[in-house]
C-alpha positions in Angstrom: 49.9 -26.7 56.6 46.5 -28.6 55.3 43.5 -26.8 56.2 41.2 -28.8 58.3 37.8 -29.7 57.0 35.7 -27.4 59.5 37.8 -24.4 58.3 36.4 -25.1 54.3 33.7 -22.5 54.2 30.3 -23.9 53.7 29.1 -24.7 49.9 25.9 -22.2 49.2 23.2 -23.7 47.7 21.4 -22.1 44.3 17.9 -22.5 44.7 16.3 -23.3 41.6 14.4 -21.0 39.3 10.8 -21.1 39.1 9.0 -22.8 36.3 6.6 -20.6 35.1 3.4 -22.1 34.3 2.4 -22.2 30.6 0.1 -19.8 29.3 -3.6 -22.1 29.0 -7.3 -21.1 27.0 -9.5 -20.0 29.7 -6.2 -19.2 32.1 -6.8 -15.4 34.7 -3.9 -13.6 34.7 -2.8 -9.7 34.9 -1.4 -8.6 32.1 2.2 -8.8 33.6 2.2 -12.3 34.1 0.6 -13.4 30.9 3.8 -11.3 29.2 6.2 -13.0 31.5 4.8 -16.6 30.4 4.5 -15.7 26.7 7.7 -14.7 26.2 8.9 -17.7 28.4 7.2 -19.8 25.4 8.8 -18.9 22.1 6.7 -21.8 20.4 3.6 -20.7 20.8 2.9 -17.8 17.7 -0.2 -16.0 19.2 -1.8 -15.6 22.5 -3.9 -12.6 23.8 -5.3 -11.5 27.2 -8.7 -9.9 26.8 -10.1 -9.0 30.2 -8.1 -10.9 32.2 -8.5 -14.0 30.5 -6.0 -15.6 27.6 -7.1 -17.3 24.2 -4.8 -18.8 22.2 -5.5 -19.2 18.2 -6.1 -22.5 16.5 -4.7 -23.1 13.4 -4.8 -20.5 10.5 -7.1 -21.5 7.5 -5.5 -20.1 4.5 -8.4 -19.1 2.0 -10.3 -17.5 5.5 -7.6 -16.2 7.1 -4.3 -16.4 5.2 -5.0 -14.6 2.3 -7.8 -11.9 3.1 -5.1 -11.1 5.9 -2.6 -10.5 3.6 -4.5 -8.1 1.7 -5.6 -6.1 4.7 -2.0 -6.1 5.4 -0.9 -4.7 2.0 -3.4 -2.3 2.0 -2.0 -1.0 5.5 1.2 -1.1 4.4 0.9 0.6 1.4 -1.4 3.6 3.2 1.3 3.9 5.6 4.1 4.3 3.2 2.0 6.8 0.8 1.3 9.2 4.5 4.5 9.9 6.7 3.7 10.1 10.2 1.5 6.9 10.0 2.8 3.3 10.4 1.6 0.0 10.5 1.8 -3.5 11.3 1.4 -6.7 11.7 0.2 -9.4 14.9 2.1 -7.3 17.7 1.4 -7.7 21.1 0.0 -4.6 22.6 -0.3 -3.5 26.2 -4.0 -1.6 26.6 -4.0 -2.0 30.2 -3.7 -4.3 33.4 -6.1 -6.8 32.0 -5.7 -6.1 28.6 -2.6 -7.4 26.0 -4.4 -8.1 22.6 -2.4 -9.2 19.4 -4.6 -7.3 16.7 -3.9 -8.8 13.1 -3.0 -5.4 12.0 -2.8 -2.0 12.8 -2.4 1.6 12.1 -1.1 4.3 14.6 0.1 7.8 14.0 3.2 8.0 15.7 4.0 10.2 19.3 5.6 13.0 16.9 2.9 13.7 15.3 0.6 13.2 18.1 0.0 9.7 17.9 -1.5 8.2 21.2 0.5 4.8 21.7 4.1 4.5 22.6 7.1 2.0 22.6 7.5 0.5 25.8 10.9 -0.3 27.2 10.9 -4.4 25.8 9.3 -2.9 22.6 6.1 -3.5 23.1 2.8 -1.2 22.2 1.7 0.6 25.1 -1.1 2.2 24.5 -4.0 2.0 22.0 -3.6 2.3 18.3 -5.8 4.1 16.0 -7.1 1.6 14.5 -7.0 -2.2 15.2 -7.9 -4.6 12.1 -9.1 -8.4 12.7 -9.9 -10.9 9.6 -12.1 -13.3 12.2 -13.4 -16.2 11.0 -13.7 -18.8 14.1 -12.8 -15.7 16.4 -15.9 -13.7 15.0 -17.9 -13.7 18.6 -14.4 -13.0 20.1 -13.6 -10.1 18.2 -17.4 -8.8 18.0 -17.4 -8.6 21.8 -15.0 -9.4 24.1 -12.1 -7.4 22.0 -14.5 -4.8 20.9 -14.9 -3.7 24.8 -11.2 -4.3 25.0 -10.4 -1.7 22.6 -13.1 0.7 23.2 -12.0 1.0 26.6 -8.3 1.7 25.8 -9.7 4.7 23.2 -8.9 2.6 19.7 -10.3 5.3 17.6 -11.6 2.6 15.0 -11.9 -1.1 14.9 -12.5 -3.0 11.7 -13.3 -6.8 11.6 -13.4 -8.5 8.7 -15.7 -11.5 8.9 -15.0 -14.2 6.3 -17.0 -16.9 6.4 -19.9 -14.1 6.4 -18.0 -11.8 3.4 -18.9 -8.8 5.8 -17.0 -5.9 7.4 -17.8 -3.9 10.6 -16.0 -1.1 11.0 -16.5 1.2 14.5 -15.6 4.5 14.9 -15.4 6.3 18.7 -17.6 8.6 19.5 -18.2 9.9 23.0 -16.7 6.7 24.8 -18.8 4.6 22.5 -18.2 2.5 19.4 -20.6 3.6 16.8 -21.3 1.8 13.1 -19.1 3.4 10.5 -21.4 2.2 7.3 -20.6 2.5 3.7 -20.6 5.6 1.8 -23.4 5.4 -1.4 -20.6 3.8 -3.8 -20.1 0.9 -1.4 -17.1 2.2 -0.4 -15.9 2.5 3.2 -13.9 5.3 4.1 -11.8 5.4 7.3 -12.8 9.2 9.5 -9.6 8.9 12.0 -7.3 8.4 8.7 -8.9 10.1 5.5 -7.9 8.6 2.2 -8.2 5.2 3.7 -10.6 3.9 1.3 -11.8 -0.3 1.5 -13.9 -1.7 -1.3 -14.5 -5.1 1.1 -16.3 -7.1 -2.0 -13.1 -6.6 -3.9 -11.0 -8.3 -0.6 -13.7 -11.0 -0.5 -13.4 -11.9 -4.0 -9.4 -11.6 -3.3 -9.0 -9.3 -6.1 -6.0 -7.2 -4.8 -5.6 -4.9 -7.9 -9.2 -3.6 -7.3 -9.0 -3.4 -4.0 -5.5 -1.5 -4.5 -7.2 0.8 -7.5 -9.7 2.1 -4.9 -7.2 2.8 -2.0 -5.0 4.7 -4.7 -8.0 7.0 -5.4 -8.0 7.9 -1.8 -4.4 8.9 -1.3 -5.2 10.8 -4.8 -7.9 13.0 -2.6 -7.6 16.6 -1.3 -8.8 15.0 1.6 -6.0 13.3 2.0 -3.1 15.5 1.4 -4.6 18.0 3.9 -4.3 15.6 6.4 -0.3 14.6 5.5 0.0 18.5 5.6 -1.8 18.6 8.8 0.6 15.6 10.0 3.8 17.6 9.2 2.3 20.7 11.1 2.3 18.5 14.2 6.2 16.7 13.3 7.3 20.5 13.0 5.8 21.4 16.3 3.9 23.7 14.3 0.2 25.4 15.5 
């Protein structure tokens, strides 16, 4: 028997998904939307939300950016491999709080284990904020020197280095009761990192590009008591030890 056309269940309509806007300079969000609209752009390479509002990069200059960020990044890497417990990396997006979802050119946390104070959120993000945040600013020099500064301090970033090309100068903060204060040179020129001892920069040696100096002088800090007391101290905590 043919089914008459007023017995043919109605066809349901899919409404269709919302476009998300596309992440803009300037743009207010929360720190949940600007996530949902960056990951909704897999073209664009780096965007951060400092206090609520986004900035997106312009293009990378290699002799002020490219390469004085590779060093940075070799001498993180290489830290982190010579003190278990430590890691770093490189231009990850990390949650600090509600208005707050930075992309720090590098980093170096001590992980939850060994009491480490960020953590891996469910889609693998950095929740929390690292121990120390590194930015080779050349253009974003204001950016970093401010606006990211307060960012950071708030979410407890134990130290925040910026490198700043164009002017061949590092700042490097350390926190100290709720306030970033100027961690300067020692009397050999040398800076030397409180929150991760042995973590030694000689910052005219990554301004002339030389890596093997700059290399030398982080290999004479991993060489120091100073630092083997903290790895020991680091497997103390990993070992749930007092």
């Amino acid at each position: 028997m043919a089914t008459s056309l007023t017995e043919v269940a109605p066809l349901r309509r899919e409404r269709p998904q919302r476009r998300l806007p596309p992440l803009e300079n300037g743009a207010h969000l929360s720190a949940c939307e600007f996530l949902r609209r960056y990951e909704a752009m897999p073209e664009v390479k780096k965007a951060e939300l400092v206090n609520g509002i986004v900035y997106m990069t312009s293009p990378v200059r290699l002799d002020q950016h490219g390469e004085p960020d590779n060093l940075i990044q070799t001498w993180l890497g290489n830290y982190s491999i010579a003190t278990p417990g430590v890691k770093a990396a490189t231009n990850s997006t990390t949650r600090l709080g509600p208005d707050d979802v930075p992309q720090p050119d590098g980093l170096l946390r001590i992980v939850p284990e060994c009491g480490g104070q960020s953590r891996l959120d469910a889609k693998g993000y950095l929740q929390g904020g690292p121990e120390l945040a590194v930015e080779i600013a050349a253009s974003t020099a204001s950016l970093d020197a401010r606006e990211k500064l307060a960012s950071y301090r708030r979410a407890g970033v134990r130290e925040y280095l910026v490198g700043r090309t164009e002017d061949e100068a590092v700042d490097w903060w350390l926190l100290e009761e709720d306030e970033y204060r100027p961690l300067g040179a020692d009397a050999d020129g040398i800076l030397r990192s409180r929150i991760f001892p042995g973590l030694w920069l000689d910052s005219s040696a990554l301004f002339a590009g030389d890596g093997a100096r700059l290399m030398a002088r982080l290999q004479e800090g991993l060489r120091s008591s100073e630092h083997g007391a903290f790895v020991a101290e680091l497997q103390k905590r990993a070992a749930g030890r007092p």
